[in-house]
C-alpha positions as a printed NumPy array, in Angstrom:
array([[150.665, 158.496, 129.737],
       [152.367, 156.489, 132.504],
       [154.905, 154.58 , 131.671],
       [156.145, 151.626, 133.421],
       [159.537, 151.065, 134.527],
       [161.389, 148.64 , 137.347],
       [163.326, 150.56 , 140.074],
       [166.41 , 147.955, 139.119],
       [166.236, 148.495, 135.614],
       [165.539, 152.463, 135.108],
       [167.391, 153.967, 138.312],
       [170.664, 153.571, 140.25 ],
       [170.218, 154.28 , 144.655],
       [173.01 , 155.365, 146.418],
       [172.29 , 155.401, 150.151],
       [174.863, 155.597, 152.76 ],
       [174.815, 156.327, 156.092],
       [177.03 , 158.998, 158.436],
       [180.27 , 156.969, 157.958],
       [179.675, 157.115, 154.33 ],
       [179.132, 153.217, 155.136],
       [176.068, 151.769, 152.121],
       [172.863, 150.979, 153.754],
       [171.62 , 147.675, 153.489],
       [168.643, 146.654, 151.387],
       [165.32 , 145.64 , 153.003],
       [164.235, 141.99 , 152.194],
       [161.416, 143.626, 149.519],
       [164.064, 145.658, 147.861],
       [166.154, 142.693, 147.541],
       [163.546, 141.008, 145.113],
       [163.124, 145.096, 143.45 ],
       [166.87 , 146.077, 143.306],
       [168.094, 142.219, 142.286],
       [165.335, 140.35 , 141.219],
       [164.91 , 139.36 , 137.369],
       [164.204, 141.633, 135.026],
       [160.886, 142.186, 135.267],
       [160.296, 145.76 , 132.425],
       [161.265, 147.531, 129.735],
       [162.919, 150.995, 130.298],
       [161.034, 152.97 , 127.944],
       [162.581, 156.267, 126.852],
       [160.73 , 159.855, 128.761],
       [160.736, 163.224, 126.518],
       [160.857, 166.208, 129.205],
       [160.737, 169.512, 127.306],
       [163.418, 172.486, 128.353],
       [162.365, 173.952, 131.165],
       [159.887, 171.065, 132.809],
       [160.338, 168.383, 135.432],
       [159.463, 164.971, 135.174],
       [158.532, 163.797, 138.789],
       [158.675, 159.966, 139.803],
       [158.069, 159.164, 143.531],
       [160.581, 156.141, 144.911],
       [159.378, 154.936, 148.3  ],
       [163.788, 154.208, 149.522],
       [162.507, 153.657, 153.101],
       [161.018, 150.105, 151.374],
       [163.866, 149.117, 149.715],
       [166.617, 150.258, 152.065],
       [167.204, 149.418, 155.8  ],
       [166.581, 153.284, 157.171],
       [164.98 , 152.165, 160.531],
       [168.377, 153.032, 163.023],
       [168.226, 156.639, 164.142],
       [170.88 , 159.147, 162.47 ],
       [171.794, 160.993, 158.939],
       [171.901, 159.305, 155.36 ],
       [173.021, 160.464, 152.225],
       [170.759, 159.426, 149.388],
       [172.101, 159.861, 144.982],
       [169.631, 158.872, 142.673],
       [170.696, 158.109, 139.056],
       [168.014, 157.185, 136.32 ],
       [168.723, 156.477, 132.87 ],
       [167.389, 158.491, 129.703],
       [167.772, 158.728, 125.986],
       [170.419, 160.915, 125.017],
       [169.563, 161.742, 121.806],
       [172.722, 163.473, 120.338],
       [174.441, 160.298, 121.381],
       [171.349, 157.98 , 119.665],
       [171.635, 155.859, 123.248],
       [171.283, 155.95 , 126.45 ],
       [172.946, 157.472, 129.545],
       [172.198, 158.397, 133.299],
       [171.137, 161.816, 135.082],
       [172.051, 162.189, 138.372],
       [170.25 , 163.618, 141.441],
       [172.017, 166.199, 143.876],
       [172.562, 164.297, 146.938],
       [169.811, 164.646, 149.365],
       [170.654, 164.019, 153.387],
       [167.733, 162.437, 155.326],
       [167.638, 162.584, 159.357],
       [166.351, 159.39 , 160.818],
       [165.453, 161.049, 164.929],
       [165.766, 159.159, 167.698]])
């Protein structure tokens, strides 16, 4: 089943760049990241053990065209179920190198 979720309502992008500085957003992920509402974050069961995989294309929603290194923390929100709500898992921060 796919389920269908907004990038502004199901995840949380960090991206900043060498100086730690946040990137800015590209004029699409403007209307993505700040936009209305536009879905309904619909709670994901991922049994011990397995991976739930969702691709995020950052390079359209961020400003990564200048050359050099950026630090990218992604954050989605799940249903914690001991706590009958909600909460957010957070990704290991990832460096991307933009070359010259």
């Amino acid at each position: 089943d796919t389920v269908r979720t907004s990038v502004k309502d199901a995840f949380k992008i960090r991206i900043t760049d060498a100086q730690g500085n946040p990137v800015p957003v590209t004029r699409y992920g403007d209307t993505q990241l700040h936009g209305r509402k536009s879905s309904t974050v619909a709670p994901m069961g991922v049994q011990p053990g397995k991976t739930f995989t969702e691709e995020i294309l950052v390079n359209r929603l961020y400003d990564l065209t200048l050359p050099g290194v950026y630090s990218v923390e992604v954050s989605r929100i799940v249903a914690d179920t001991e706590a009958k709500g909600w909460t957010f898992v957070t990704s290991n921060i990832v460096q991307l190198r933009i070359p010259d």
